[in-house]
C-alpha positions in Angstrom: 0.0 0.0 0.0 1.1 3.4 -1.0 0.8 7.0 0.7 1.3 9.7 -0.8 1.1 13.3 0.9 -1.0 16.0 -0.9 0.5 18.9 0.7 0.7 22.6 -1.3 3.7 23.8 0.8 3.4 27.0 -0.8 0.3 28.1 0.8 0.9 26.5 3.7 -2.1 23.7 3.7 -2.1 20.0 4.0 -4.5 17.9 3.2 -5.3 14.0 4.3 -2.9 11.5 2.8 -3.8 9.9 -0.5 -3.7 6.3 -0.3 -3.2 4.0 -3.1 -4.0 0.0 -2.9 -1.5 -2.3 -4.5 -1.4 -3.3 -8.0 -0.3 -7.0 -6.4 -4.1 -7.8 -5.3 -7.3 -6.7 -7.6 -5.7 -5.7 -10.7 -3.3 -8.4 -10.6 -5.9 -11.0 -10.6 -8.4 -9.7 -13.3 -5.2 -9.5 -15.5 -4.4 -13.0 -15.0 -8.1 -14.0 -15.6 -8.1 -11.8 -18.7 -4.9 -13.7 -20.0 -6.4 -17.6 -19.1 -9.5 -16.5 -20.3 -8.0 -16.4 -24.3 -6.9 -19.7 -23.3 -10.2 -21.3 -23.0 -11.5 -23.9 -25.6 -14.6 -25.1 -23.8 -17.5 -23.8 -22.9 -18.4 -24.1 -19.1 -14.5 -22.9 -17.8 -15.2 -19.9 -20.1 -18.4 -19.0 -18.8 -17.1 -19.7 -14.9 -14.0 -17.0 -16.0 -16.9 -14.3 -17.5 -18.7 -14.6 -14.0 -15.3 -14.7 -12.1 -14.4 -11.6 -13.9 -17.5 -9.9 -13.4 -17.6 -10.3 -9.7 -13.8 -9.1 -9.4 -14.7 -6.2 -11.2 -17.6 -5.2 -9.2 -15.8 -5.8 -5.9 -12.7 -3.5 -7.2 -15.4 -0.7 -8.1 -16.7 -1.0 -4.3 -12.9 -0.7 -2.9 -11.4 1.7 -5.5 -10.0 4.8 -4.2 -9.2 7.8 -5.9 -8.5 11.3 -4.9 -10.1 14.2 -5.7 -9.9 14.4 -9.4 -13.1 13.7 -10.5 -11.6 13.4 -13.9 -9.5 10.1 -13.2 -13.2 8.6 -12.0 -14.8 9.0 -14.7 -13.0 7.8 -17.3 -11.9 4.8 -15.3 -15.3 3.4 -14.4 -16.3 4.5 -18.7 -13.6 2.4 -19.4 -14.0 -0.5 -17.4 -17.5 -0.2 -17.1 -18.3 -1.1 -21.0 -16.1 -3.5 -20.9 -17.7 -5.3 -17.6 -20.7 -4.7 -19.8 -19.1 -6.4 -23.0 -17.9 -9.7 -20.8 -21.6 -10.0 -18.8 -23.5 -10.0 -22.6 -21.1 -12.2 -23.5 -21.2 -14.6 -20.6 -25.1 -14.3 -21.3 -24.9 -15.3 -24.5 -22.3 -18.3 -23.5 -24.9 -19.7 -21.1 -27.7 -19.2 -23.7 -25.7 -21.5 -25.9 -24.4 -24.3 -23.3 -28.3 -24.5 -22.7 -29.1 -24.9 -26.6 -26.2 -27.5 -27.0 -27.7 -29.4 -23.9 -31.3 -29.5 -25.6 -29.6 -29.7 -29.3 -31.2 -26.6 -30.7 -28.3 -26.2 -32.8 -28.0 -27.3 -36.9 -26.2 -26.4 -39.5 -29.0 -23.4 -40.5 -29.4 -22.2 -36.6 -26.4 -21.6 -35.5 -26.6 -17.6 -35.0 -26.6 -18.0 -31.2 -23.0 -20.0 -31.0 -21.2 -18.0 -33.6 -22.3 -14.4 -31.6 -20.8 -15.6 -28.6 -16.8 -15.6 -30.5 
């Protein structure tokens, strides 16, 4: 954990200490889901990585810190928010298809379901 002091010395105030969490925790594990999930061939493990994913990322928006630029916020939860967005549709759509494949819904003319979910 980082502090860092937001002090203006030249008027003479301090403010609270900004602190920082580790990049060895959050971040560090929704990159190394990121990276295993291009890995995955099957179905179910890639669907169990979308949810993993998804609940990391919603647990790092409840414990992310930032100081007082309102700026930084913004674009980082824009960011990250379309793409939790992008990996929940597509975790929908995986789950749509593993229940299609289980009730062979799927031929060689309907097939639009498994090929939006690449």
């Amino acid at each position: 954990m980082h502090v860092l002091s937001n002090r203006d010395d030249s008027k003479g105030q301090s403010n609270l200490p900004v602190i920082l969490s580790s990049c060895n925790k959050i971040p560090l594990s929704n990159t190394f889901t990121l990276i295993t999930s291009g890995f995955c061939i099957t179905l179910l493990p890639t669907i169990l990585i979308g949810l993993y994913f998804s609940i990391i990322q919603i647990f790092e928006y409840k414990n992310a810190y930032f100081c007082n630029l309102w700026i930084i916020q913004f674009f980082f939860f824009l960011s990250t928010g379309f793409h939790g967005i992008y990996v929940l549709i597509g975790t929908f759509i995986l789950i749509i298809s593993l229940i299609r494949i289980y009730y062979f819904h799927f031929s060689l003319i309907h097939r639009t379901n498994s090929e939006l979910s690449i």
